[in-house]
C-alpha positions as a printed NumPy array, in Angstrom:
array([[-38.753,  40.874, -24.421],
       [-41.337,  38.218, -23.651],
       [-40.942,  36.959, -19.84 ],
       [-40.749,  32.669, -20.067],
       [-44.022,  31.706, -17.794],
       [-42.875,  28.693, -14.721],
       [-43.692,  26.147, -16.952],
       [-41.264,  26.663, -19.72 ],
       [-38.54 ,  27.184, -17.183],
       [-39.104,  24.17 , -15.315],
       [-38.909,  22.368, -19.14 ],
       [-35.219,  23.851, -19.485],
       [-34.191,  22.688, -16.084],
       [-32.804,  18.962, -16.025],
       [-35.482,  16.73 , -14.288],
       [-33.672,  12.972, -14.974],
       [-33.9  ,  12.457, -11.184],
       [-37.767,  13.157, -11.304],
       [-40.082,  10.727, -12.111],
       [-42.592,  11.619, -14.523],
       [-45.4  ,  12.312, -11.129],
       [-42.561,  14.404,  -9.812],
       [-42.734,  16.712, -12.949],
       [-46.517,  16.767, -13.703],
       [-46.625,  17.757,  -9.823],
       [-44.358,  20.513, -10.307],
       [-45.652,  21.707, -13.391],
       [-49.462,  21.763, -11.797],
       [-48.047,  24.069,  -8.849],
       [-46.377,  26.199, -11.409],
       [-49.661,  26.761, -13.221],
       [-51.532,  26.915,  -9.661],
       [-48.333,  29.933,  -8.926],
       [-48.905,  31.402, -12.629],
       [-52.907,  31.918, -11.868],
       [-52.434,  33.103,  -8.33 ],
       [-50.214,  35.476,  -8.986],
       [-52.251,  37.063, -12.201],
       [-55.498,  36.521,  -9.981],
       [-54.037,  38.967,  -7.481],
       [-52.829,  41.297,  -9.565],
       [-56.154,  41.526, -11.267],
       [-57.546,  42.681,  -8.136],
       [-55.096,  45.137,  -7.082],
       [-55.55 ,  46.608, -10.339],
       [-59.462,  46.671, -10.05 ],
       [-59.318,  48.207,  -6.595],
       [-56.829,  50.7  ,  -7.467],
       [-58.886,  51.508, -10.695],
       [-61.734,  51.5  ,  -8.136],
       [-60.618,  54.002,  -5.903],
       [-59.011,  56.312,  -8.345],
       [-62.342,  56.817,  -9.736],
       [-63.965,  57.205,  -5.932],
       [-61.038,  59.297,  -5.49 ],
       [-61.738,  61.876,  -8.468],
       [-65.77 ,  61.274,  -8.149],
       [-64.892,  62.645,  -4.294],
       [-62.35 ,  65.591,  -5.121],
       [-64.665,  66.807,  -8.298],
       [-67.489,  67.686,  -5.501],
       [-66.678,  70.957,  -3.825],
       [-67.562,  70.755,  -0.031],
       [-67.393,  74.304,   1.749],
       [-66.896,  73.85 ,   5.522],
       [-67.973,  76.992,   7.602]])
């Protein structure tokens, strides 16, 4: 099941009351959403890539407290 990105919703919804600035307004801050919202995601999955490899680097190294 593909997911419809903000864009193609906002194409389905009627916009007759919108002038045509309106729309290209709303469709920019959907694409300004779309990119924010991957651009965050990229980095939560880059830091938790990042410390899952700290994390095994850090647990392979056996430390003996006496």
């Amino acid at each position: 099941m593909k997911t419809k990105s903000l864009v193609e919703m906002l194409e389905a919804v009627d916009t007759t009351y919108l002038t045509e600035h309106e729309k290209a307004a709303a469709i920019a801050r959907a694409e300004a959403s779309e990119y924010t919202v991957a651009l965050i995601s990229s980095a939560f999955a880059w830091v938790r890539k990042t410390l899952v490899s700290k994390r095994i680097s850090f647990n392979s190294a056996k430390h003996s407290h006496a």
